[in-house]
Each structure stands twice: as structure tokens, then as C-alpha cells.
N, C-alpha and C positions, 0 to 999 in steps of 0.2 A: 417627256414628263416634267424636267426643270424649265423647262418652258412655258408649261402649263401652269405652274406654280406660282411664275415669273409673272403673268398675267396677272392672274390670282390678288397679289397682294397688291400692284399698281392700282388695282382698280379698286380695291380696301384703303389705299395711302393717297389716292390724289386728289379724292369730293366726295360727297356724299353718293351714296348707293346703296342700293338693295339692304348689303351686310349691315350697315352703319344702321338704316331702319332698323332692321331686325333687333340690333342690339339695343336700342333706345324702346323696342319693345316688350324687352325680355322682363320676365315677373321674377319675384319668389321662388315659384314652382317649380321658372325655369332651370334657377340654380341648384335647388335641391332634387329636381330631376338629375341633375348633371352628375350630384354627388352619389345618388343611388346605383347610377348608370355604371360610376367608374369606379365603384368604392372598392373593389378584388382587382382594379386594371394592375397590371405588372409591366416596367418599365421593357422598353425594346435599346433602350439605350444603359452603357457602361460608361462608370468613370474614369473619366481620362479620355472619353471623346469631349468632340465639339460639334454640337449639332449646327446646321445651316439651313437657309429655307427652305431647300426643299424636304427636308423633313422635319418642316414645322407640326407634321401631321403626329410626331410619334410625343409631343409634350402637352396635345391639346386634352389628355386626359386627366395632365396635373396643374396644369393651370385653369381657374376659375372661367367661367365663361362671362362677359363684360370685360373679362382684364385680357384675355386670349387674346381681344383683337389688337390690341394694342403693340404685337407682336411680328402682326401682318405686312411686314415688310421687306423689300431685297436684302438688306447688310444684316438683319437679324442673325447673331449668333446666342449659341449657349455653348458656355464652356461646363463640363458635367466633374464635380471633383464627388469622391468619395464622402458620407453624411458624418459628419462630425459628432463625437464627443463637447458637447457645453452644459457638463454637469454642475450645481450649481455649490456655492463654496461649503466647507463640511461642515459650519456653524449651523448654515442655514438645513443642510441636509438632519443633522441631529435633534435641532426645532421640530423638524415635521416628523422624526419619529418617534420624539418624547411625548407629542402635543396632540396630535395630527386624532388620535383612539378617543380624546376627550372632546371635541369640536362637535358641535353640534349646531341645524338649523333649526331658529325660533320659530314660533308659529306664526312669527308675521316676516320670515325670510332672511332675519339680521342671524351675527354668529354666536353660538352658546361655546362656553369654556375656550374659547380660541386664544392662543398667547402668543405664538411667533410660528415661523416655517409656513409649510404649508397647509394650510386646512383642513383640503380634503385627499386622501391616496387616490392614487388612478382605479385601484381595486373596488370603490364604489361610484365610479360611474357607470351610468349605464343610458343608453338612451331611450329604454321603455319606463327606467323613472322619471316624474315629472318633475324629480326635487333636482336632480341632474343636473339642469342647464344652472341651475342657482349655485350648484358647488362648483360648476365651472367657473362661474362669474366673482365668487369670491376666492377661486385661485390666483385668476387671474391679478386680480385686485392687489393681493399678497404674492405676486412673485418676485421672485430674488431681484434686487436692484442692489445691493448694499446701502449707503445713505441716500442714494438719491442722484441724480444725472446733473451734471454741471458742464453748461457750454460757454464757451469765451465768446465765441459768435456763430452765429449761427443764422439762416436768411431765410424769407419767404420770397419767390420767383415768380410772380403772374407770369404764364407764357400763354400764348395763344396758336390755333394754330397757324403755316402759310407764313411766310416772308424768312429771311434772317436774322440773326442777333449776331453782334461782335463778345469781345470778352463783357462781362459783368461787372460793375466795381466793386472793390472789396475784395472779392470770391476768384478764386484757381481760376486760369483761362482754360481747363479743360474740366470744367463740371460741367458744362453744355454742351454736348460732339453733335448736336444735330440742327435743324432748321426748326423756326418759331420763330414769332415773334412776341418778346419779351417787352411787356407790359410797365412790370414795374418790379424793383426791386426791393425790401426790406432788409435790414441788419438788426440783429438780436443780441442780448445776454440771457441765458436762463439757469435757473437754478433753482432744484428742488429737494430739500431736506426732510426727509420721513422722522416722525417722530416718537412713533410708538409704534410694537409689536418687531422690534428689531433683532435678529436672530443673532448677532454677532455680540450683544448685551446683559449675556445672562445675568453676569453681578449685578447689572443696575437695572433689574426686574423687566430689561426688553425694552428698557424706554432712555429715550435721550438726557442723559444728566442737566435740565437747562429747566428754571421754573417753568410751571406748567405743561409739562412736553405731551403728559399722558392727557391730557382735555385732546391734541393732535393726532391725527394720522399722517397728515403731510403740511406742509407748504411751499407755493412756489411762487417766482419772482418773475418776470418778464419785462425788461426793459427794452427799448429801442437804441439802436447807436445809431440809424442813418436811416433814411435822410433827414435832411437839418431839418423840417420842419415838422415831423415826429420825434428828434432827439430829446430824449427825456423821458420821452412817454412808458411808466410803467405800470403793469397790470400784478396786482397781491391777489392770490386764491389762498384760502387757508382753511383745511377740510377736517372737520370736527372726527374723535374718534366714534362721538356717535354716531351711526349711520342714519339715523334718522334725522339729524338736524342739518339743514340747508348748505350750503358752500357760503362760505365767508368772503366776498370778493370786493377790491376797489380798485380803483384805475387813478392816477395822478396824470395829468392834463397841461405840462407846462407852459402853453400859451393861455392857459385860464387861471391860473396856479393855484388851481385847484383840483382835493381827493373829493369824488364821490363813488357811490355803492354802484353795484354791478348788479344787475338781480339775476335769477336761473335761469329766465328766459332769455336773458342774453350769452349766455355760455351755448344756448342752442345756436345761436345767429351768425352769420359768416364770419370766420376771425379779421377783421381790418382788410374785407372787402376779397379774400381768400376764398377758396376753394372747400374750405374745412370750418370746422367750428372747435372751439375750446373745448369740449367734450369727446372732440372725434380726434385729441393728439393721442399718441404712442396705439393707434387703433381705437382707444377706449378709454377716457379720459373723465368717465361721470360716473352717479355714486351709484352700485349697484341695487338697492332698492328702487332709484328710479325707472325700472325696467324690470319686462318681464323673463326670462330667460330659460329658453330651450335649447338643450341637448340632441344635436340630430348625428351624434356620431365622429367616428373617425374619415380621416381621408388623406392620401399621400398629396403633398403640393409639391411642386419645382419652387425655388427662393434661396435669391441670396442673404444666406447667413451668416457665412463670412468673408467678405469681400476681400481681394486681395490690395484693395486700394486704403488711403489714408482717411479718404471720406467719401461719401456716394458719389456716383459719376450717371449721368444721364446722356443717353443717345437715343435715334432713330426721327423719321420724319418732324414728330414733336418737342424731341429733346425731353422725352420724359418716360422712357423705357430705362430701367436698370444697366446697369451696367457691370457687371461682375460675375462672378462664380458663383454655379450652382447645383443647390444640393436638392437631394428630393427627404422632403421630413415629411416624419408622421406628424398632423395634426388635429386639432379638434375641432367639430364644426360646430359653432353656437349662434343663435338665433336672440338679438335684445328687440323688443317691444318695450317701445317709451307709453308710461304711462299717462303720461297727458295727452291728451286729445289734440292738442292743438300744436303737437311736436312738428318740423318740417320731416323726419322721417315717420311712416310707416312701418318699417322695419329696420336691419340691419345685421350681416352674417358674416363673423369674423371667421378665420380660421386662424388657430391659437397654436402655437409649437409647443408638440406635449411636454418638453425634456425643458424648456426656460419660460414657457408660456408666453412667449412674445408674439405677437399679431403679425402675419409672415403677408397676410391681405385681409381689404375687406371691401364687400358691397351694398351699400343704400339704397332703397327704394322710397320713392316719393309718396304723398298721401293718396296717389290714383294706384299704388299698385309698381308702378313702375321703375326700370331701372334709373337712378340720379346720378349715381358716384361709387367709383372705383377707387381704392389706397393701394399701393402696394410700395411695402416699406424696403430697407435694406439696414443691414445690422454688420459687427466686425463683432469679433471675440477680443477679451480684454488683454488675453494672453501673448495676442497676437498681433497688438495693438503698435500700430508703427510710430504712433505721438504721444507727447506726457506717460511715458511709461508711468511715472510717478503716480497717474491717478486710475491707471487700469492694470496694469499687472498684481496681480496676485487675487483682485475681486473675484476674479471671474463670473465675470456677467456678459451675457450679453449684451454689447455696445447698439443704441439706437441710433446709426447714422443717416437717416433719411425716410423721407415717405414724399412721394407723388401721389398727389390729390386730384382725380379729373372728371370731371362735370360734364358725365355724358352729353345734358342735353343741350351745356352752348358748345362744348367740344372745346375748352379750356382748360387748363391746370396751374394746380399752386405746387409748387416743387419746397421741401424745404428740408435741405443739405443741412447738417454740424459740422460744426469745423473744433480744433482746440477743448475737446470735450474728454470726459471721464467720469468715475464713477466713485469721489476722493470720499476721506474720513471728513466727517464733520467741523465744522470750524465753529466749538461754541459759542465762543463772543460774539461771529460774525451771521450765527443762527436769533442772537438776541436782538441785533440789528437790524440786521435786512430784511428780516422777515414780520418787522413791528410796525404796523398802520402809521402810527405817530410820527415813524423816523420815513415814510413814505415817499415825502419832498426832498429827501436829501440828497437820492440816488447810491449809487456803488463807492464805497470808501478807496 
């Protein structure tokens, strides 16, 4: 029988075949068939095993199908640790039980009396209301991060598949344990400061003490450090508290040296030739009325949530399979429909971790219906955190260390690893700076 198995995945891992078709012809339906099929399955494995491939067969009911195959290989393991506790800090918890009774959805989808925590309780969802997938989508929106996620560097990895890579520059020699050939590599700074609806704020009414903070819901910074010939390059988003008005975005251009505007339709487009777009980071990265959003339930996944390592590690044939501990959480299944017509998805079905609401996977489907793009992220807990204790202990949030990004149909991925990251208090002066259009040209102090 390990034999048979042994078969099995060679002929999933070494060219295209039969399975490879299948999957690039997989719909919607097929995934939400998947969910209905396995939504009562009960696990046949215990924590504190480690599954191997030949009983890849007993996790194909918690992992998504598109992302499953991805697994179809000899060295595949799972290591299975008991589901964790990542309850979120008790400022934030007291927000949503002060607030949480007075929230309400407007008649055209935006939020009524909402102030901090969480929006909506798990006690009214339901997936035969239709209003559902919209309280999901603004949970999500508002889960616990504290100020906002701050990386010192952090990379984007083109791999492809077939050939080798040596080490990476910049980056650990052991973020890649497998074969691909690596394209191209990016180095980042990011950083983004929330500015209103802050749970930990109640003296200063939930909003960041810094002129104008309540006009904000976020802002984020995106610079390039490498290679030299994008060093400089930084991208400002800066996302109104209204929900209805547009993303604020511009890009600084150092060999033009010149800022111009970014418009919405380019937050849909491939981020700098990636795998992913500006909308599709941390799973779910655009304004929730841009979408329509359905509620189709719960569903247990396998995911690493908290890694035992310092930052994502990627193995197997592509160098783009997870590398960690894994838990099996309850999560949420949500369903976003872009409302424009002219979106590159059709769809898109996250599956949201009910306890920190962090995106554990997700799948895109093309404008014909079809499968496009598979995410599957990897996270640390802050408590647990083996770097900068200083900026994750005591948050407690979970840590976003990673997501692989792959593109069913050239059979490509963008990997993109943190490094030097955390989840710090605010730095007012340096909120009035970094994150002001005007001081744009001047880069990181």
C-alpha cells in the first residue's frame, strides 16, 4: 500500500497529469461541495503524531482542495500539536462586550454604532442569513492586531517550478528546503498603523492621539531595500474611516523622483509582477463594501498557527509548502464577490480562524469560473515569539509570518517570508512622518 502511494504522488510531483488538469479545473462548486461533504468529518489523527505520506489520505478532509495537492509528495510530513489557545488581549475582549449589542448593519452594508472590538459575536451568525457573510467581512476587517504589524524586512520570492536554488541573499539559508527555480528575489520594510477604533484607547475615545487620526482607519508604508534598482521605491496606502470613500494610495518612483496616484484598479493588479495583488495581503487586504460577501459556514482546517520556528520555512518539490506545526482550527467559510465587473477574480473563498480571525487559506477563481490561486499563510503567536520580544510579547496577537501565493495556471509562486517583525505601541512623531504624502521622498528616518 506505501507503495501505491509512493506512485501516487511521483506522478502528481514530476509533470503535468491527469490530477494537475483536474485541479486547474476545479470551480466554486467544487470547493464548496468539498465543504459540505466534510463539514461533520472527525479527525483519525492525535496530537503528538506525525503524519507521513502515506496517510496523506487522513488530512484530505481539512485541507482545501486546490491547496491539497500541493502536498502530494514523498518527504511530506505533518507534525500534529494539540489547538491552541490565542485569545485576544483583554482590552480588546471588553471593546466587544461593551460595544459589540450596539453595532449594527446600514442599509447600504457600512457599520452603525460600532466603536472598537469586535462588531459582530459569533451568536449571530448564521449561514441562512444573508446579512452573515457582511458581519463576517467586518470582523474580519476589525480583528485584534494591536497598532498594526511592523516588519524590518521582509521579501517577495518568484519561484518557479523544476530546476534548483542556492541560498537567497539577504534571507536565512534555510527558508527554502526544496527545489525551484527562483526567479527573482525582493526585500521590503513595512509598516502599518491603525488609527481609529483602537481597543486598547479608551481615554482617548479609541483613536490614536495624532491630528487627524479619526478622518483614519489605517495606514501603511511599503518600501523597497533590494535590489538596487528598486531601492527607494515606496508605496503609501492610506484608508479613509469612511468606508465608502476610495483608498488613498501613491507610490514614490526614485529613478523618476517622482510621487504619483495609484488608483483602485491597480490595488487589483499583480503586486510588482507577484503572484498576489495589494488587496489579496494578510488574505484580505480591500475595503469591505467593495464586495459582496456570503456566509457558507463553518469548517475544521489543518494550519500552521503557530510555528515552532522564528519565521516561515518552505519545503517540498516547489519550495513552497509550509513548514511547521500543525493544528486543526475551527474556521469560517466566507465567499467575497468584487463588485466590479471588470475585477481579475470572479470570486474568492477564505477560510477565517474563528478565535483571531486570521485567513489560515484561501482560493480565487478566474473570470471563466475557474480555479487561479491558492494562499496558504503561516502565523507564530506573540507570546511565543522567539525575536524582538519587545514588540510581541504581551500583544497577544497572532503573528503574520508568511503566505505562499500560487498561480495554478502557469504553476508559479510568490512566497513572501517576515523576518524582524512585531506588533509594537505606536510611535507618534514617527506616525506624523512616515506616513504624510509630502515627507514621501524622504524614505525611513
Amino acid at each position: 500500500m506505501q507503495l501505491f502511494f509512493l506512485f501516487v504522488g511521483l506522478l502528481v510531483w514530476t509533470g503535468p497529469t491527469w490530477a494537475q488538469d483536474e485541479r486547474r479545473a476545479m470551480t466554486r462548486d467544487t470547493l464548496l461541495q468539498w465543504v459540505a461533504q466534510h463539514k461533520q468529518a472527525q479527525p483519525d489523527f492525535q496530537p503528538g503524531t506525525t503524519l507521513t505520506f502515506d496517510e496523506l489520505e487522513k488530512v484530505r478532509p481539512f485541507i482545501p482542495p486546490g491547496y491539497f495537492e500541493e502536498f502530494q509528495f514523498p518527504e511530506v510530513t505533518f507534525e500534529i500539536t494539540p489547538t491552541g489557545d490565542y485569545t485576544p488581549r483583554k482590552d480588546y475582549l471588553e471593546a466587544t462586550e461593551k460595544y459589540a449589542s450596539q453595532t449594527r448593519l446600514a442599509q447600504d452594508g457600512s457599520l452603525e454604532g460600532f466603536v472598537a472590538g469586535q462588531p459582530f459575536p459569533a451568536d449571530q451568525l448564521d449561514p441562512s442569513d444573508p446579512t452573515s457573510g457582511l458581519k463576517v467581512g467586518w470582523n474580519f476587517n476589525f480583528r485584534w492586531q494591536h497598532y498594526g504589524i511592523k516588519v524590518g524586512n521582509f521579501a517577495t520570492i518568484m519561484i518557479k517550478p523544476g530546476g534548483t536554488h542556492g541560498a537567497l541573499p539577504g534571507l536565512p539559508e534555510d527558508i527554502t528546503q526544496g527545489s525551484g527555480t527562483v526567479e527573482r528575489v525582493l526585500l521590503q520594510r513595512y509598516q502599518r498603523v491603525y488609527h481609529s477604533h483602537l481597543a486598547m484607547l479608551r481615554e482617548q475615545n479609541y483613536t490614536l492621539p495624532v491630528p487627524g487620526a479619526e478622518q483614519f482607519e489605517w495606514k501603511d508604508v511599503n518600501e523597497f531595500t533590494d535590489p538596487y534598482e528598486m531601492r527607494g521605491l515606496r508605496i503609501l496606502i492610506q484608508r479613509s474611516s469612511d468606508p465608502h470613500q476610495a483608498d488613498q494610495a501613491w507610490t514614490y518612483v526614485p529613478s523618476l523622483r517622482k510621487v504619483r496616484r495609484v488608483s483602485a484598479e491597480e490595488k487589483a493588479d499583480s503586486f510588482q509582477g507577484s503572484d498576489t495583488t495589494l488587496d489579496d495581503f494578510f488574505g484580505f487586504s480591500g475595503r469591505v463594501l467593495d464586495y459582496a460577501w456570503t456566509f457558507h459556514g463553518w469548517k475544521d482546517i489543518l494550519h500552521v498557527m503557530n510555528t515552532q520556528y522564528a519565521y516561515a520555512r518552505y519545503y517540498g518539490p516547489n519550495s513552497r509548502v509550509p513548514l511547521g506545526r500543525w493544528e486543526l482550527r475551527k474556521t469560517l467559510v466566507v465567499e467575497l464577490v468584487p463588485n466590479r465587473t471588470n475585477h481579475p477574480y470572479s470570486s474568492k473563498i477564505l477560510f477565517l480562524d474563528t478565535q483571531t480571525y486570521r485567513a489560515v487559506a484561501g482560493i480565487a477563481f478566474d473570470q471563466e469560473g475557474k480555479l487561479w490561486k491558492v494562499w496558504g499563510m503561516q502565523y507564530g503567536w506573540s507570546e511565543d515569539a522567539l525575536n524582538h520580544p519587545e514588540m510581541n510579547k504581551g500583544m497577544q496577537v497572532s503573528r503574520y509570518l508568511g503566505v505562499a501565493a500560487i498561480d495554478v495556471k502557469t504553476g508559479q509562486a510568490s512566497l513572501f517570508p517576515s523576518f524582524d517583525m512585531g506588533y509594537p505601541d505606536a510611535d507618534l512623531e514617527e506616525v506624523q512622518t512616515m506616513y504624510d504624502v509630502n515627507r514621501l521622498t524622504e524614505g525611513r528616518r
